[in-house]
C-alpha positions, 0 to 999 in steps of 0.5 A, a space after each residue: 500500500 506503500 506510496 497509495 493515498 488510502 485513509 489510513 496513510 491520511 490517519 497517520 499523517 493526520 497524527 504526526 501532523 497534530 503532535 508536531 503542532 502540539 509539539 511547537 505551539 503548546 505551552 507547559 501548562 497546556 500540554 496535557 489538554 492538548 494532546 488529549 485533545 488530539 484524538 477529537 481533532 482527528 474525528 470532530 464529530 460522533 460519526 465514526 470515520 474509520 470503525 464501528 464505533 467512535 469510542 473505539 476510534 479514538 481509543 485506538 487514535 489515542 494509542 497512535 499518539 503515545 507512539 507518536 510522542 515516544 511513548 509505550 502503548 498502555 497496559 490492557 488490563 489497567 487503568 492508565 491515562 492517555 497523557 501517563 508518562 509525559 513527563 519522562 517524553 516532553 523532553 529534548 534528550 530522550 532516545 527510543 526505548 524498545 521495543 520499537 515497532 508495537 501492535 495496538 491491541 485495539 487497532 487489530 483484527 485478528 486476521 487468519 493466518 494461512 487458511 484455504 477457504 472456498 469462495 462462492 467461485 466454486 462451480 460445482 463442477 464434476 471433475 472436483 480436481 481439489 478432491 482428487 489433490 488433497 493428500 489427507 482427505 479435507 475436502 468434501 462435496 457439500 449441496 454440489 460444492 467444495 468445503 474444507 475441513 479445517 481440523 485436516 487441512 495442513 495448509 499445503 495449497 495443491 486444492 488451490 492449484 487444481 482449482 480451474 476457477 480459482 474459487 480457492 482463497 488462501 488467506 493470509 495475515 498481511 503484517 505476517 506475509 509482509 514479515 521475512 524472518 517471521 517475527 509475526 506470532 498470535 496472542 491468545 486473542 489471535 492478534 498478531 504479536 510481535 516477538 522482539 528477539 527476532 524483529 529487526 525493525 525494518 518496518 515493513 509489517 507495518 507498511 502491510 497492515 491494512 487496519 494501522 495496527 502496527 506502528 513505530 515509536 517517533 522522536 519529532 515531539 523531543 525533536 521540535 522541543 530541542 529546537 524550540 529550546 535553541 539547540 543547533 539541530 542539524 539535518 543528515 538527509 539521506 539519499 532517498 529523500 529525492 522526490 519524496 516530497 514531490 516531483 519537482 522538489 529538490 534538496 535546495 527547496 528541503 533545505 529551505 523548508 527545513 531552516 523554516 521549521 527551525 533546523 540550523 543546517 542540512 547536509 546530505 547522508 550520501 557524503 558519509 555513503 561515499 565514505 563508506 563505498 571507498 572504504 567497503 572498496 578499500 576493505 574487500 581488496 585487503 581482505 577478500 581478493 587476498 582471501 583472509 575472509 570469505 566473504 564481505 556483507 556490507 554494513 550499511 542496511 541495520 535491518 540486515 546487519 542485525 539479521 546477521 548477528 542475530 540468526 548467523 553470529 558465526 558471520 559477525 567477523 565478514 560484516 564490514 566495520 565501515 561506519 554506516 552513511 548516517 553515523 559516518 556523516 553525523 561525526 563529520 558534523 560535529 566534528 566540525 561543530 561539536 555543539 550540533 545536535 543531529 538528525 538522520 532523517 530517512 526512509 529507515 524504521 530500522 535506524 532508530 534502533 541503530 541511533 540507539 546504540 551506546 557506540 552511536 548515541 554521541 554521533 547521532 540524537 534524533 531519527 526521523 522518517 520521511 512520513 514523519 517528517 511530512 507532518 511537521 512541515 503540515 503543522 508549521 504550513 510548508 509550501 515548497 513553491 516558495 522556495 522554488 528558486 532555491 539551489 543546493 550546491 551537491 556535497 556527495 557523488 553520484 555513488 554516494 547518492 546511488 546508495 538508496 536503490 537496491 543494487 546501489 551499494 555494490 554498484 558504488 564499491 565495484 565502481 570504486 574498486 574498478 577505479 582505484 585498483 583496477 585488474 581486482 576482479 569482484 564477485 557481487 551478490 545483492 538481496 533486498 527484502 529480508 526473506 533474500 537476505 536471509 536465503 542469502 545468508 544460509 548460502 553464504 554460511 554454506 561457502 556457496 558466495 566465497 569472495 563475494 561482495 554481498 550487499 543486503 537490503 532489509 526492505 524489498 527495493 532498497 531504502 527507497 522502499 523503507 517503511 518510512 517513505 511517502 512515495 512508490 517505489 516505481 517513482 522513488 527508483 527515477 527519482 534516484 536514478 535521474 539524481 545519480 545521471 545529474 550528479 557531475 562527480 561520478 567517484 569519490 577519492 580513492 583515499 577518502 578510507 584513509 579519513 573514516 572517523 573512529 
């Protein structure tokens, strides 16, 4: 549903943009008020928009807006307030506290998961073919038509095969589907549940599930609030943030935007991914054209690295120790100005969990998606035709900025490669999406990619296809791709390695 205008993509804009409104025009006194108030914006009258009931909605609003400021989801079985906890949120200095991506018990309805049902497609017909297939006898003709014992079936879909009218339906739970690692598991209300020591926080059940039952904690409440406070907030924009806002707005037009809600400066993440491209470069020619490892997974996509040390330990030796685009850049900003405070903003559900990290939290304060983003420019009234004359002056190479499609990390090394140390042959291989990457991993465990390159995606079409995007990735990839074709400075310097912060 990435990238569709659906009421649900608007639900969450509406939410993002009401908390960032919050956030920047709300004195102390009047918080509380105000973000309770919040769920009654969204549906100001006693119809209800989105569910049966308009106690239920705005129950369900009210929990979109604690993750929406930070906050947990509220216990089920007790009593707490909408606003309980605010004090420990309503400052400029807290970082995300897992678990990340949540369910909202309320919001979700218990989809089937992996169910063959018969639809009211089914013919009659005298060959009864789904009979004929079924190994354990589950189907029966009932009044002239096929029906399904459940308590037999084992889900194996040869019915659903046979079927000449495609009357067979195999339902599936969305958030589950759209899960590569299987993280999705059921509550004993048949909710779907996450299980936090598989998830990697990639975000893309999230982007599935049709009810927004799923959604992630955001930071642009302790955001506004270090700005309003006079912090030096800098911006790190990542690659794909090129055509996210509309067709014809460009970093120039953002930049300006930016320095309207309050930023101080923008720089762009692809500079750190240049960084990295002539390190990874650097790396493989060292260590696996000599053979002193394997193979080299690269260290960019923190849903991917994460799957790896968590599934396959063994492998932590081959990930590159590059510094990711968003921790490389945020160390050249304050080195250059220690007293900035950064944000990475991006398409990445996963790098919040990154941000987080102990070695990371002095290089990088704040993450934001695209999505989230959006609702702050809504709330301050953003109109990019304003700056439409605004130019921005490119900081990376068409490498760096390639990063943000699949396909463009070993695309920028191998280049790198071929033009720093040419007669070294490279072997590549890519995945996207974490079901890929996982099948990669297992080959690669096996000895099956020895001395390849391997770069890993977790979303499905690279960052461009992030959880936090706002746009298709059809027109994400042109965007990107016409980008790279107009950036002038192809490579970055061969030894740009030589400078790779500690």
């Amino acid at each position: 549903m990435r990238g569709i205008n659906t009421a649900l993509r608007g639900l969450r804009h509406a939410v993002f943009r009401e908390v960032a409104r919050v956030a920047y025009e709300s004195e102390d006194e009047n918080i509380r008020g105000d973000i309770e108030a919040i769920p009654y914006i969204i549906t100001p009258d006693e119809k209800p928009r989105y569910r049966e009931s308009i106690y239920r909605e705005r129950a369900i609003a009210s929990e979109r807006v604690r993750l929406a400021m930070g906050m947990s989801l509220r216990p089920e079985n007790k009593p707490v307030h909408p606003t309980s906890g605010l004090s420990k949120s309503n400052i400029a200095d807290k970082y995300y506290e897992p678990p990340l991506m949540q369910v909202i018990p309320s919001a979700c309805e218990a989809c089937e998961d992996n169910v063959y049902v018969v639809s009211d497609q089914c013919r009659g017909c005298v060959a009864h073919p789904c009979v004929s297939v079924c190994p354990k006898g589950a189907i029966s003709i009932v009044n002239g038509r096929s029906v399904i014992d459940q308590s037999k079936c084992i889900k194996c879909g040869k019915c659903k095969s046979a079927c000449p009218y495609d009357a067979i339906a195999h339902k599936t739970r969305p958030c589950a589907a759209a899960c590569g690692i299987k993280a999705i598991k059921s509550d004993s209300q048949g909710r779907a549940r996450i299980d936090n020591d598989m998830c990697v926080g990639c975000g893309q059940c999230m982007v599935a599930c049709p009810f927004g039952a799923i959604a992630d904690k955001s930071q642009i409440f302790q955001l506004i609030q270090s700005i309003r406070r006079g912090d030096k907030v800098v911006a790190a924009v990542a690659p794909a943030i090129v055509g996210q806002f509309g067709e014809n707005v460009g970093l120039g037009q953002i930049k300006a935007a930016l320095l309207q809600l309050g930023f101080a400066d923008m720089h762009e993440v692809a500079v750190g991914a240049d960084v990295g491209a002539a390190t990874e470069a650097h790396h493989y020619v060292e260590e696996v054209a000599t053979g002193k490892l394997p193979f080299m997974l690269t260290s960019c996509c923190p849903a991917w690295a994460m799957l790896a040390k968590k599934q396959f330990p063994i492998m932590i030796d081959e990930i590159s120790t590059a510094l990711t685009p968003m921790v490389a850049t945020a160390r050249s900003i304050k080195q250059k100005d220690p007293d900035a405070r950064v944000v990475f903003i991006g398409p990445c559900a996963a790098k919040k969990l990154e941000a987080g990290r102990e070695s990371v939290r002095s290089d990088v304060d704040f993450v934001i998606t695209f999505e989230e983003l959006s609702g702050m420019f809504a709330a301050k009234g953003v109109d990019f035709d304003v700056y439409a004359g605004e130019v921005y002056e490119p900081e990376a190479t068409a490498a760096g900025r390639g990063y943000a499609a699949a396909g463009g990390v070993t695309k920028a090394i191998t280049d790198c490669i071929n033009e720093y140390y040419p007669g070294v042959e490279v072997k590549i291989e890519h995945a996207d999406g974490l079901d890929e990457c996982r099948k990669m991993l297992i080959l690669a465990k096996a000895g099956k990619k020895n001395g390849c390159l391997i770069e890993g995606m977790g979303c499905p079409g690279g960052c461009i296809a992030g959880a936090g995007t706002c746009l298709p990735v059809d027109k994400a990839q042109a965007a990107v791709r016409k980008t790279v074709d107009a950036t002038e400075k192809k490579l970055p310097e061969k030894d740009l390695f030589e400078i790779e912060l500690p």
